[in-house]
C-alpha positions in Angstrom: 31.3 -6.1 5.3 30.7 -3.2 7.9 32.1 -0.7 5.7 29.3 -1.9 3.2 26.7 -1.6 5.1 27.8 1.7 6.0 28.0 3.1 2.2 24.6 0.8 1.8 22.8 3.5 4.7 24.7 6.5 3.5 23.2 6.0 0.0 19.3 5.6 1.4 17.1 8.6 -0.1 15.9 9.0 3.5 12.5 10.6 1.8 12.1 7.9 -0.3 12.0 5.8 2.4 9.9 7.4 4.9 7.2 7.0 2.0 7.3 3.6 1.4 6.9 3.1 5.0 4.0 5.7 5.1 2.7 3.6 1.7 2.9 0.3 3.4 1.5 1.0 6.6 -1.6 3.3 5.2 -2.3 0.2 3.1 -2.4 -2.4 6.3 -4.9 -0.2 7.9 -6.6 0.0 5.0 -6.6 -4.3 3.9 -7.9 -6.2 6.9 -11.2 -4.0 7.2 -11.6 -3.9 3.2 -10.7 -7.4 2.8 -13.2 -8.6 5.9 -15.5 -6.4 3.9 -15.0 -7.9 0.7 -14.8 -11.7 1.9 -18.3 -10.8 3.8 -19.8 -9.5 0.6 -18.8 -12.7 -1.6 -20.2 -14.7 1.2 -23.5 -13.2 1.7 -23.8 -13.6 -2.2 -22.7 -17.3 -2.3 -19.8 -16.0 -4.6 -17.6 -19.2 -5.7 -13.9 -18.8 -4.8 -12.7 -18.3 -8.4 -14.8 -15.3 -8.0 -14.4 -14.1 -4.6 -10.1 -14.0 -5.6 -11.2 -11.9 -8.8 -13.4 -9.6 -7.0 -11.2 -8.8 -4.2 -7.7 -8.9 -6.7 -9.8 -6.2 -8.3 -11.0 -4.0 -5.3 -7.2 -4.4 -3.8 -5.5 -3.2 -7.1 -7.9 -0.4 -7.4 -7.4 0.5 -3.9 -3.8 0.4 -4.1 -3.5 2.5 -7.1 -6.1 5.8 -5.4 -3.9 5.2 -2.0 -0.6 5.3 -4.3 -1.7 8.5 -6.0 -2.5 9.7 -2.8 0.2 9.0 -0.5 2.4 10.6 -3.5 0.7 13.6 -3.7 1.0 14.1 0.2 4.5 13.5 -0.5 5.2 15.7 -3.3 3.4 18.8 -1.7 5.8 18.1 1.3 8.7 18.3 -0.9 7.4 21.6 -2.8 6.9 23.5 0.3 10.4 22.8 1.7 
């Protein structure tokens, strides 16, 4: 099982990983003010739940996929310039 493990950690692209993490932890910054935002908004405008969950799926997709693209570009000039 060790021995497992140990091929398992070997085997991690270590960059790969480093920009998942980076990923995931720019996008908790990013959710609790955006969704506080977005709950606010539906709320000031009476907005029924069915539509406060479409609205802020939408705005957290849209979100995800700029701070994707962005995170990845970060990334890839990092990996171009050595």
């Amino acid at each position: 099982m060790l021995r497992l493990t140990q091929n398992f950690l070997m085997k991690i692209d270590k960059l790969a990983l480093r920009e998942s993490l980076s990923d995931v932890a720019v996008g908790v910054v990013i959710a609790l003010p955006l969704s506080f935002f977005v709950l606010n908004m539906c709320n000031y405008f009476n907005a029924s739940l069915l539509t406060t969950s479409i609205i802020q799926t939408t705005v957290f997709t849209l979100v995800a996929i700029i701070r994707k693209y962005c995170v990845r570009i970060v990334f890839k000039k990092g990996e171009l310039n050595g």
